[in-house]
C-alpha positions, 0 to 999 in steps of 0.5 A: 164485391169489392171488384164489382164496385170498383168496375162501377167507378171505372164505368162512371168516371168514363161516362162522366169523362165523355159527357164533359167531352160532348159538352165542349164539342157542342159549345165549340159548335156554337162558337163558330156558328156564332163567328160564321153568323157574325162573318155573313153579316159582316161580309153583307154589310161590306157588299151592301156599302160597296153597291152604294159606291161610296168612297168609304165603307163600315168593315166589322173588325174581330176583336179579342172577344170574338161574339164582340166585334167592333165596326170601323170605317174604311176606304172601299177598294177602287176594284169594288166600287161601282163606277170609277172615276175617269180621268181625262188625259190631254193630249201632247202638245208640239209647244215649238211647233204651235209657237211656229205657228203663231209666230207666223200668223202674225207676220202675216197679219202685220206684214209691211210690204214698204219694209225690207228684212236685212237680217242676212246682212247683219252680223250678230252682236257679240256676249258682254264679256268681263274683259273687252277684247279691244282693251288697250287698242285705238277705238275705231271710229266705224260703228258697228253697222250702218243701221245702228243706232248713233246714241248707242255708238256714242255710249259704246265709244265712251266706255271703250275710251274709260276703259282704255284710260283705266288700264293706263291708270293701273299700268302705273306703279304710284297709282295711289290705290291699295294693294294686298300685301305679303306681310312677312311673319315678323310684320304679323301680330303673335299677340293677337294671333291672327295674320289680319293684324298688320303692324303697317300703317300705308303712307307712314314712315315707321321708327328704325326703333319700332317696336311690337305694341302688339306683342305678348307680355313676358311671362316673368314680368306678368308673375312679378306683378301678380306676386307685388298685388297679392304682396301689396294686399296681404301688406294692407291687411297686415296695417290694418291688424296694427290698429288699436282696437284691431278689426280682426278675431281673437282680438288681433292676434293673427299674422299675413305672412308675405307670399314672397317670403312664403314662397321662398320658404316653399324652395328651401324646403324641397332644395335643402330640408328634404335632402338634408333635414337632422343638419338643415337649421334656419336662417335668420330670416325665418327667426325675426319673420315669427318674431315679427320684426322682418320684413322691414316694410312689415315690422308687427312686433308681434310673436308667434304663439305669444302675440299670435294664434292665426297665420294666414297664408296666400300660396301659389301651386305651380305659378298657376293658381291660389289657395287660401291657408289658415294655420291655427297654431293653438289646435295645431292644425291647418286649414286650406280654402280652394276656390275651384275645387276641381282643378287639383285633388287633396293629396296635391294640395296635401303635399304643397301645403305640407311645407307649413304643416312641417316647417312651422312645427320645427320653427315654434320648437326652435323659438320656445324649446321650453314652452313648445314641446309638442313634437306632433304635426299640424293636421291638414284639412280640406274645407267645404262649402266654399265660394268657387270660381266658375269662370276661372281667372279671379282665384287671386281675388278669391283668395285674398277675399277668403283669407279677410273674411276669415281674419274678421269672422265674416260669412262668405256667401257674398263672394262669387263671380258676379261681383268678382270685378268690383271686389277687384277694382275695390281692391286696387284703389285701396291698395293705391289709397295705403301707398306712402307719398314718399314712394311717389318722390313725393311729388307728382306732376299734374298734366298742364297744358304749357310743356315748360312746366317749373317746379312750382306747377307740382302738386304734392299727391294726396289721397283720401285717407292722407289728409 
């Protein structure tokens, strides 16, 4: 019994198998019955459009769906269309040969028996040339044919004779014209840098004494005078923290050390320290700067760690750039403030500033041994956020600018390069305003119209803040 039921499943699942075959069989008949039907009627409607002749045609379009075909238009085959269109093509025309024609009809037309063709017996004008081959040669008085016209032969005699009188003119060697000159390389400007500048001046009779007006400024001249304007401000700074109530923080207690000095200390430092630092010991100089009576043009009076908890630093890296540093002697650490961040990287800035960090520490033992016993060394921080110099060439600027709103607590957010050039000139004329009349010779000479000026036309100089 048990085979015979499973004899009877076998023989249903077979038959249910094959039904579900025929079933798939029968709908893809319909399917492509169905696409045969939509072909025929595509195929009809093409025809159809085709015996109208038109240029453009509606064509079904199988789509992803075949029993949803779309219709579109398109252009109808040249080779279906009913009638094509026929184009006319001219013939060749033989354009010298009809002009030939043409010519000769009107000197038929217009033919003077009473005038005579002498073509023959004319010889042709020569091209105008850019140079006359008679230049320099007696102009013949023959015109150039007995039928010529006597005004034109007057106007080529003419210009024959001023073109002759013209290269008689320039034969000269005083003409009195400009020539192009070879300058030699000492005549040329190494400033400007372009060989158009000449340093003479035609028709002038030049000094034996003549010097280059055009040449380069030395380079040492142009440090020592970025060194006396960054010195002369940080001076101003320093006179102004002597006023009594004094403008800066903590109530005055901060210190503008001179870059002159500073630099100074930065050469000791890698020259003799590192070499020898258990014998190195320090001049006297550095003992009166932090006792605040040296240099003689910025006595303060005032002490290190006794007057002063601030020193504020303008250093120079590689006689290229400024940095601003702040030492704040209190929490013993060290401040910088770099204007273009992207030109050096914090170990550089890390190691030029270590002459501070190291240096200030031995100097405050040194003074105070029994007040300063910390041995640990100022902690060196790289300040963010602050103001930087997109067109660069103003970090001096920056830097003087950074250390005085640091000394007074002001924000920075109003230094940027946009008003970089007033912050300049401000600068200079104050720097001007604070110079002492005594540095001028106390007098100075106003310009007067009579060259034999006495004494009793010189004015003493004053300024503003003078009188």
């Amino acid at each position: 019994e048990d085979s015979d039921t499973e004899d009877s499943e076998v023989d249903r699942r077979r038959k249910e198998k094959k039904k579900k075959e025929n079933k798939k069989k029968k709908e893809k008949v319909e399917d492509d019955s169905d696409s045969d039907d939509s072909e025929v009627e595509r195929r009809k409607l093409k025809k159809k459009e085709m015996k109208k002749g038109k240029s453009w045609m509606v064509d079904l379009h199988d789509t992803s769906e075949p029993e949803i075909p779309i219709s579109r238009v398109v252009r109808t085959p040249i080779s279906h269309l009913k009638s094509s269109r026929k184009v006319k093509i001219e013939p060749e025309v033989n354009t010298q040969s009809e002009n030939a024609k043409i010519i000769h009809q009107l000197r038929k037309k217009f033919e003077d028996k009473d005038c005579v063709d002498i073509t023959d017996q004319l010889t042709p004008p020569s091209r105008l040339k850019f140079s006359s081959p008679t230049l320099g040669q007696p102009k013949s008085s023959t015109p150039i044919s007995p039928v010529s016209d006597p005004e034109e032969n007057a106007r080529n005699a003419a210009l024959s004779n001023g073109l002759n009188k013209l290269k008689i003119f320039l034969g000269k060697k005083d003409h009195g014209l400009r020539k192009d000159r070879n300058l030699a390389p000492s005549q040329l400007s190494a400033f400007v840098g372009s060989s158009a500048v000449k340093l003479i001046i035609v028709g002038a009779n030049a000094s034996q004494y003549l010097y280059d007006l055009f040449e380069a400024v030395d380079p040492q001249k142009a440090k020592r005078l970025l060194n006396f304007h960054m010195t002369s401000a940080m001076n101003m700074f320093r006179q102004r923290s002597l006023r009594n109530p004094s403008p800066y923080r903590r109530n005055g207690r901060v210190a503008f050390l001179d870059p002159m000095f500073t630099a100074q200390w930065h050469v000791e430092y890698n020259r003799n320290y590192l070499r020898f630092p258990k014998s190195w010991v320090f001049d006297k100089g550095f003992i009166d700067l932090a006792n605040g009576v040296s240099p003689n043009f910025a006595v303060t009076e005032k002490k290190w760690f006794k007057d002063v908890d601030l020193l504020y630093i303008c250093h120079n890296i590689d006689d290229e750039h400024w940095v601003a540093v702040e030492v704040d002697i209190t929490k013993k650490k060290l401040n910088v403030y770099d204007c273009i961040r992207t030109l050096y990287g914090e170990n550089k800035l890390r190691s030029e500033t270590r002459v501070y960090a190291k240096m200030i520490l031995i100097l405050l033992h040194r003074m105070f041994p029994n007040d300063w016993k910390s041995e640990q060394a100022f902690s060196f921080y790289r300040m963010k956020n602050i103001p930087q110099n997109i067109q660069t060439g103003d970090c001096g600027i920056y830097t003087l600018k950074l250390i005085e709103c640091l000394a007074l607590g002001h924000v920075m957010g109003d230094l940027n390069d946009a008003n970089i050039g007033r912050i300049r000139k401000k600068y200079a004329a104050e720097i001007m305003d604070g110079i002492p009349t005594s540095w001028f010779g106390e007098t100075v000479q106003q310009s007067d119209p009579n060259p034999h000026g006495q004494y009793n036309d010189w004015v003493l100089f004053q300024t503003s803040s003078m009188k």
